[in-house]
C-alpha positions in Angstrom: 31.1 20.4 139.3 29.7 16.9 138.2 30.5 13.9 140.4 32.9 12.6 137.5 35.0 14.9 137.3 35.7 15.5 141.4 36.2 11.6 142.1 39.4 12.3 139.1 41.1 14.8 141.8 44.0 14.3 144.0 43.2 16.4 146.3 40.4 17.6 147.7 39.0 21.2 149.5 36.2 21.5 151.3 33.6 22.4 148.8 34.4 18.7 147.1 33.6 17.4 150.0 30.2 18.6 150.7 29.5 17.8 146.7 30.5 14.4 147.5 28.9 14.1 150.9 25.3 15.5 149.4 25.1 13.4 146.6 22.3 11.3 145.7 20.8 8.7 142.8 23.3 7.7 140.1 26.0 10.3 141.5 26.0 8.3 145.0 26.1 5.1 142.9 29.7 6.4 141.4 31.1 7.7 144.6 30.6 4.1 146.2 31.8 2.5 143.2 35.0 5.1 143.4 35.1 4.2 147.3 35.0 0.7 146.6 38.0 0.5 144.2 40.1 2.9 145.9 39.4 0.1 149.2 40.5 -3.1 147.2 43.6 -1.1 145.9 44.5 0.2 149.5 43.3 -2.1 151.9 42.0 -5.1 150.0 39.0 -6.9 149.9 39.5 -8.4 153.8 37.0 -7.4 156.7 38.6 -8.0 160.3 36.5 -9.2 162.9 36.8 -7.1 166.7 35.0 -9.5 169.3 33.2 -6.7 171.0 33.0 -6.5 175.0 30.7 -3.8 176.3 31.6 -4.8 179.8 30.1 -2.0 181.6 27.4 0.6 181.2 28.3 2.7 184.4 29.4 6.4 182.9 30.8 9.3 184.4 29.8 11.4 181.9 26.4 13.1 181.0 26.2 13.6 177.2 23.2 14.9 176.0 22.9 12.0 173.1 23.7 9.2 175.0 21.4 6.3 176.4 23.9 5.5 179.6 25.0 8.7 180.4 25.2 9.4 183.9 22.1 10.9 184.6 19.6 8.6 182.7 17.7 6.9 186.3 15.9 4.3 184.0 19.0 2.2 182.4 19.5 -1.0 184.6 23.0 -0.5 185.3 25.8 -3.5 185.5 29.5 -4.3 185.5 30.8 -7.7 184.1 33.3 -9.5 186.6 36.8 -10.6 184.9 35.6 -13.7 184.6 33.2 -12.8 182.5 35.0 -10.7 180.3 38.1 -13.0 180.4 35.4 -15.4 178.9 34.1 -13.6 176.3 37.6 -12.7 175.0 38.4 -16.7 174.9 35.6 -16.7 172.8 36.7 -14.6 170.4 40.1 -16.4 170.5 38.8 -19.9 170.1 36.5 -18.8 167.2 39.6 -17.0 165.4 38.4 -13.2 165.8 41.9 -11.5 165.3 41.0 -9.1 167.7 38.8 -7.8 170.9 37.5 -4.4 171.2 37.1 -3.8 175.5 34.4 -1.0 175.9 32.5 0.7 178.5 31.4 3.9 180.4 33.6 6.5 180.9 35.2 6.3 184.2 38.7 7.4 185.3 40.3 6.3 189.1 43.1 4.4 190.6 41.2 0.8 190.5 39.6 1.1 186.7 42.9 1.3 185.5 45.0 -1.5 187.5 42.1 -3.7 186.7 41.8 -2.9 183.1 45.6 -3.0 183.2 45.2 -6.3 184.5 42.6 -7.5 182.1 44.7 -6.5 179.2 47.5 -9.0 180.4 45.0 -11.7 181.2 43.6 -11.6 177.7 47.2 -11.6 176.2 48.1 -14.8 178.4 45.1 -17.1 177.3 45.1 -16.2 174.0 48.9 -16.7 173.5 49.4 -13.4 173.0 47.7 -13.3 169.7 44.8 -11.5 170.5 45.0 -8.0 169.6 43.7 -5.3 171.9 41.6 -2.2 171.1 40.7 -0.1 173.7 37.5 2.4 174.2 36.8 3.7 177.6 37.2 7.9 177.1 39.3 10.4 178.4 42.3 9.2 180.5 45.5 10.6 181.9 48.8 9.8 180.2 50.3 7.7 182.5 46.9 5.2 182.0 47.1 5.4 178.5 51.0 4.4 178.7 50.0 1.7 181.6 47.5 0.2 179.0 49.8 0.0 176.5 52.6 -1.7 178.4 50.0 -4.3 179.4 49.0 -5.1 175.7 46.4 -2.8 174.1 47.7 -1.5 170.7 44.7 0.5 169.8 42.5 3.0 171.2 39.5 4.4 169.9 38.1 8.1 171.2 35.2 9.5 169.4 35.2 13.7 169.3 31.4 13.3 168.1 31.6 16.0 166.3 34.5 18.4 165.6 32.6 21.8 165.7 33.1 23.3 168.6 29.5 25.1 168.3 27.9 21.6 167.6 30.1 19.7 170.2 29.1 22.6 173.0 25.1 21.9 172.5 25.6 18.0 172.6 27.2 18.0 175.9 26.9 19.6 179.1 28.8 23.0 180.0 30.9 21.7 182.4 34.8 20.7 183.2 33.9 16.9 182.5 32.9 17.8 179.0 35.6 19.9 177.6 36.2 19.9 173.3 40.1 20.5 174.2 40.8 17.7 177.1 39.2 15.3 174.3 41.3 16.6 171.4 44.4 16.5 173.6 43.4 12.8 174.7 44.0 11.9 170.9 47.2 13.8 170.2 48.4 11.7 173.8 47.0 8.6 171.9 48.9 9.3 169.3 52.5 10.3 170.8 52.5 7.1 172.7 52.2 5.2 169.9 48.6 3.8 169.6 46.8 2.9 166.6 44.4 6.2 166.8 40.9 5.8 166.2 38.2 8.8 166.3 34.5 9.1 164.7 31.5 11.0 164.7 27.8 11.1 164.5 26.2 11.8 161.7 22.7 13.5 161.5 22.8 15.0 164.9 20.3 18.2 165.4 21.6 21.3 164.0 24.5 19.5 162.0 24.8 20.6 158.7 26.2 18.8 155.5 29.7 21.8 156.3 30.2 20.5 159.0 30.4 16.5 158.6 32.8 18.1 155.6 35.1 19.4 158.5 34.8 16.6 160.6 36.1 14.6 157.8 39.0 17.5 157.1 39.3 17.2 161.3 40.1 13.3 160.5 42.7 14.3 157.7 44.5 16.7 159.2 44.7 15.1 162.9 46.4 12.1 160.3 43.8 9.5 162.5 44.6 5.6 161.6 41.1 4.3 162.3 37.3 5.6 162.6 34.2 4.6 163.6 31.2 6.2 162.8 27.4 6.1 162.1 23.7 7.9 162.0 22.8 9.3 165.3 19.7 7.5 166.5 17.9 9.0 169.0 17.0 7.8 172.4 13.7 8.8 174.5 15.7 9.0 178.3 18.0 11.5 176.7 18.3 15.6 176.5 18.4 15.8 172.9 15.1 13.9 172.1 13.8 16.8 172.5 14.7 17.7 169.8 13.8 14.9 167.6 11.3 17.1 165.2 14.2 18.6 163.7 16.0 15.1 162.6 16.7 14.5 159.2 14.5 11.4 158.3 16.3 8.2 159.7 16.3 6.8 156.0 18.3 9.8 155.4 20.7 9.4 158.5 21.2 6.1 156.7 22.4 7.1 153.3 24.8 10.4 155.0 26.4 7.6 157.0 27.4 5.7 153.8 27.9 8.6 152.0 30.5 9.6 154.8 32.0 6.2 154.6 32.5 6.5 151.4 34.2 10.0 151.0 36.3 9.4 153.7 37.5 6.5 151.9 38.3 8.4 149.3 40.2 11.4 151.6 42.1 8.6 153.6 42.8 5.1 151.1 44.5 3.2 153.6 43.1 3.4 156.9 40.6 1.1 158.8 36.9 2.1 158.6 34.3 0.1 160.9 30.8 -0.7 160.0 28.5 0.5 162.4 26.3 -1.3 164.2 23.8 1.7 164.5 23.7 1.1 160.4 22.3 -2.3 161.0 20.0 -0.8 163.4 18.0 1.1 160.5 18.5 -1.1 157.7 19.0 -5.0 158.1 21.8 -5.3 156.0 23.0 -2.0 157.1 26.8 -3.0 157.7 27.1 -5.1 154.4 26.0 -1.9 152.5 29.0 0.0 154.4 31.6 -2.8 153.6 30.4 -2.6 149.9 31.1 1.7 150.5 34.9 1.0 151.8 34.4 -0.4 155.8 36.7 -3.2 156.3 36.1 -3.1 160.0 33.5 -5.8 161.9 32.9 -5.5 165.4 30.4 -8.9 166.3 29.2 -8.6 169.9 30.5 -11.3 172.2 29.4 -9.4 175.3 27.1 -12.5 177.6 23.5 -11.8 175.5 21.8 -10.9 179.9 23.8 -7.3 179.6 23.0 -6.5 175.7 20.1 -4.8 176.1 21.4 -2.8 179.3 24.1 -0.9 177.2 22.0 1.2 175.1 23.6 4.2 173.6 20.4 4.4 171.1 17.1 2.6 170.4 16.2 -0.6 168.1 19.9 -2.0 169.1 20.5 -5.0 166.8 21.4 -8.9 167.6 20.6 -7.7 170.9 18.5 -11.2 171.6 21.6 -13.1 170.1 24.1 -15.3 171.5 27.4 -14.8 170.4 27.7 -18.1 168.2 24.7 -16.9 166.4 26.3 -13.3 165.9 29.0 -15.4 164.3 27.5 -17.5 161.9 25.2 -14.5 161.2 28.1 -12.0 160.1 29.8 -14.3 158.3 27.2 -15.4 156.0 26.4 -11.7 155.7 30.3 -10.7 154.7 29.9 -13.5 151.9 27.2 -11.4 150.7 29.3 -8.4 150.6 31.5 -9.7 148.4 34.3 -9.4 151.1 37.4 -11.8 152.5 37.0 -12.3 156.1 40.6 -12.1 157.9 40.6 -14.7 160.2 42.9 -14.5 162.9 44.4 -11.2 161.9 45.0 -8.3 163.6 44.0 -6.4 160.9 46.1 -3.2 161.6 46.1 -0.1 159.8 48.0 0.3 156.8 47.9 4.1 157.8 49.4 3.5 160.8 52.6 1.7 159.3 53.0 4.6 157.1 52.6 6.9 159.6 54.6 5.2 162.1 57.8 5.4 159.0 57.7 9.1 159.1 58.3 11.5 161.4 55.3 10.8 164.4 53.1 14.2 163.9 50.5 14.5 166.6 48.0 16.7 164.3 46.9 20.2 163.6 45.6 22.0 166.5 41.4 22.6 165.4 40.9 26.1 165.1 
């Protein structure tokens, strides 16, 4: 079936979604155009800014992809102090970010959730309580996801990398700690407490086929997620699967799947919040304008202290790495002008979805077969 006449469905199966997903030349020109519209009807034309604070690059885990898993011994390791942190989220208050985005390793104990707890209140107190919290720090147990909230965090985003359980099985170890199930039950948790849910994926990953980004994108609908972030996997040299780097799809490639997933999943969910990746930016230098122009309306500029940037690398070439964060401001927002795009200062920027969602009966999602 020609592009045309998919993009003029209502609903979609699967097999629309791979057409969509592969399509190239003047056909991916229409789906972004499609994805485009559909955003300024649903969403509108506003990007939200998340002043992102990658605090820590200590990880329990060991994931095969992943530049600060545990068992990489050549990634200098560090852990900002509250102050620090507490400093970088004024920044992002004074400079009229809507919202902060707290990420790190994965770790779960006693102390990293009173002090997280505790950094969640701190950041609501010097910000007048107008800062809006977005969490990321993995797989946790109810009772810290419910602490967290109660402390001021409102979102929470947990990536399931991929939703194949074939694919997620050879991009992490064998183990307990790396368990498909305990990560797909952390989201439906997210989601009965009452978080803004967030998931994504990677896109390009070794022996990931164009079927299965289509499910991960069905994986997104049916779970009923609120937000995503997602982007081409780029390959690091101190991981496992760099060994496997021969089978890659070009990284030009990688690129144009990311936008292409952007885009249909635009299209199969009009009114949630999409982020531009940095990875995008990492292959092309306007990489995340070129994903608000496909239907992102998510930001995330890095205020973490420039000394720790390079340190928390999840892949190579990182972007505004060597950047301050006044520069990464004045930088983004030149750059959103150029996207034709509405910057929301001092927004939270919540989910439309989530409204909705939260007006019906709460559904915690389809169990993934």
């Amino acid at each position: 079936m020609e592009i045309r006449e998919t993009l003029k469905k209502v609903q979609f199966d699967r097999q629309d979604l791979v057409n969509m997903l592969s399509a190239t030349g003047e056909d991916r020109n229409l789906l972004y155009e499609h994805a485009a519209k559909i955003r300024q009807e649903h969403v509108g034309s506003k990007v939200y800014f998340r002043g992102l604070i990658e605090f820590s690059n200590i990880c329990s885990k060991n994931c095969y992809y992943c530049g600060i898993r545990k068992g990489n011994r050549s990634v200098a390791r560090y852990n900002l102090d509250d102050a620090e942190i507490l400093e970088a989220a004024r920044f992002s208050y004074e400079n009229n970010y809507g919202s902060v985005v707290i990420q790190g390793g994965e770790i779960a104990s006693p102390a990293f959730t009173t002090r997280i707890e505790r950094l969640c209140r701190e950041i609501k107190k010097l910000s007048d309580n107008s800062l809006g919290i977005t969490l990321s720090l993995g797989e946790q147990s109810r009772e810290t996801y419910a602490r967290w909230m109660n402390a001021g965090a409102h979102r929470y985003l947990l990536r399931i990398e991929s939703s194949n359980r074939e694919l997620f099985r050879k991009i992490h170890p064998e183990d307990e700690h790396h368990d498909f199930d305990t990560r797909y039950e952390c989201l439906r948790t997210l989601q009965e407490l009452g978080y803004q849910a967030g998931t994504g994926v990677m896109i390009g990953l070794p022996y990931q086929s164009i079927d299965h980004l289509a499910g991960d994108l069905l994986f997104m609908q049916d779970f009923d997620v609120d937000m995503v972030g997602m982007g081409p996997y780029i390959e690091h040299p101190d991981t496992p699967l760099y060994a496997h780097r021969d089978i890659l799809l070009p990284i030009r490639e990688r690129f144009d799947l990311a936008l292409n997933m952007i885009a249909v999943l635009r299209i199969l969910m009009k009114d949630i919040n999409i982020a531009a990746a940095t990875a995008l930016q990492a292959i092309d230098p306007m990489g995340r304008e070129k994903a608000v122009r496909t239907g992102a309306n998510i930001i995330m500029p890095n205020v973490t202290p420039g000394l720790f940037r390079n340190d928390y690398a999840l892949y190579e070439n990182k972007p505004c790495a060597d950047e301050d964060p006044d520069q990464c401001t004045g930088c983004l927002d030149a750059r959103m002008q150029l996207a034709d795009a509405e910057i929301g200062y001092g927004e939270w920027g919540d989910s439309v979805h989530y409204t909705k969602r939260r007006e019906r009966i709460p559904s915690p999602g389809k169990k993934q077969q």
